[in-house]
C-alpha positions as CSV (number, residue, x, y, z in Angstrom):
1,X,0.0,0.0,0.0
2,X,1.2,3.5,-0.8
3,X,1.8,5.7,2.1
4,X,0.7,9.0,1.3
5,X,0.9,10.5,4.8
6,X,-2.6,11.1,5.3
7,X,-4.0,9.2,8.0
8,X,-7.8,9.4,7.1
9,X,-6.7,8.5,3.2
10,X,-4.6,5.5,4.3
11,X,-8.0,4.3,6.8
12,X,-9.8,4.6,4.1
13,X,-7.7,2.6,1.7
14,X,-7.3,-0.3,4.5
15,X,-10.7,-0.3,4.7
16,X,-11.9,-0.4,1.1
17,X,-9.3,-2.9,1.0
18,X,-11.3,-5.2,3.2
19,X,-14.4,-5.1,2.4
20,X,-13.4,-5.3,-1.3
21,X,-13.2,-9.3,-0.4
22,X,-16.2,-9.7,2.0
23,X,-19.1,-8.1,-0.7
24,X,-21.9,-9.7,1.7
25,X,-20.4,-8.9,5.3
26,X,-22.2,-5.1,5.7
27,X,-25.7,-6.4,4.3
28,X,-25.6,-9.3,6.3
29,X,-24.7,-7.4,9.5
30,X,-27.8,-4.9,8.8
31,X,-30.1,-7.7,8.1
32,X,-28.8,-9.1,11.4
33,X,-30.0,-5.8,13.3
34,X,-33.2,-5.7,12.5
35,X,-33.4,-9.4,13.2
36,X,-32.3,-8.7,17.0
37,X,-34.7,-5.5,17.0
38,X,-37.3,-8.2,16.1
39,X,-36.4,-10.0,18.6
40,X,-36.0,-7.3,21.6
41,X,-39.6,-5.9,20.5
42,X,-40.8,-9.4,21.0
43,X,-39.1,-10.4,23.9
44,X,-38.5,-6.9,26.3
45,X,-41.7,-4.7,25.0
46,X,-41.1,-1.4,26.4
47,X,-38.0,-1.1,26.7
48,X,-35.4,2.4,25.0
49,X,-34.4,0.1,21.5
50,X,-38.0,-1.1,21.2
51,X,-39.6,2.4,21.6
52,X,-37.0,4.2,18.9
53,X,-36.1,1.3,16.7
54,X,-32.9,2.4,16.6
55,X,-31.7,-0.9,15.9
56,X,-34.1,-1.1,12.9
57,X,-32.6,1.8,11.6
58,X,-28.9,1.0,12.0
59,X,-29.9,-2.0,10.2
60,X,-31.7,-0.8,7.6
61,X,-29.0,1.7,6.9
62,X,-25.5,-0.6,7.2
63,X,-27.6,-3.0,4.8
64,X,-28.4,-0.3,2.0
65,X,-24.9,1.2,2.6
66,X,-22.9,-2.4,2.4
67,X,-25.3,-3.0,-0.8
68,X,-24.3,0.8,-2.3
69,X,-20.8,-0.5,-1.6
70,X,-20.5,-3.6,-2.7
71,X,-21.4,-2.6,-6.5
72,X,-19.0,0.1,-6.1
73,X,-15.9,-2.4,-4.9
């Protein structure tokens, strides 16, 4: 890898760098949040991640994003 002397830049590159070989990992780990907000809402009604859905969100998002990024890479 090039060392350009940019920390952020060379993050970046490691990072595309990894996920360039595991296409499916961010999707799957999005579809995997909303599964455990399924879960929580079924199992601890009531409680501060079953009232916002934040995990539902996080989900949805890192699953769009991974999918967005995979064509990309």
């Amino acid at each position: 890898m090039k060392k350009t002397g940019n920390l952020f830049s060379e993050w970046l590159d490691t990072l595309s760098e990894y996920f360039a070989h595991r296409k499916g990992l961010l999707p799957l780990l999005g579809t995997l949040l909303v599964i455990v907000n399924l879960f929580l809402e079924i199992v601890f009604p009531g409680t501060f991640f079953t009232n916002t859905d934040i995990l539902l969100h996080l989900g949805v998002i890192v699953a769009v994003f991974g999918l967005v990024l995979a064509r990309a890479l």
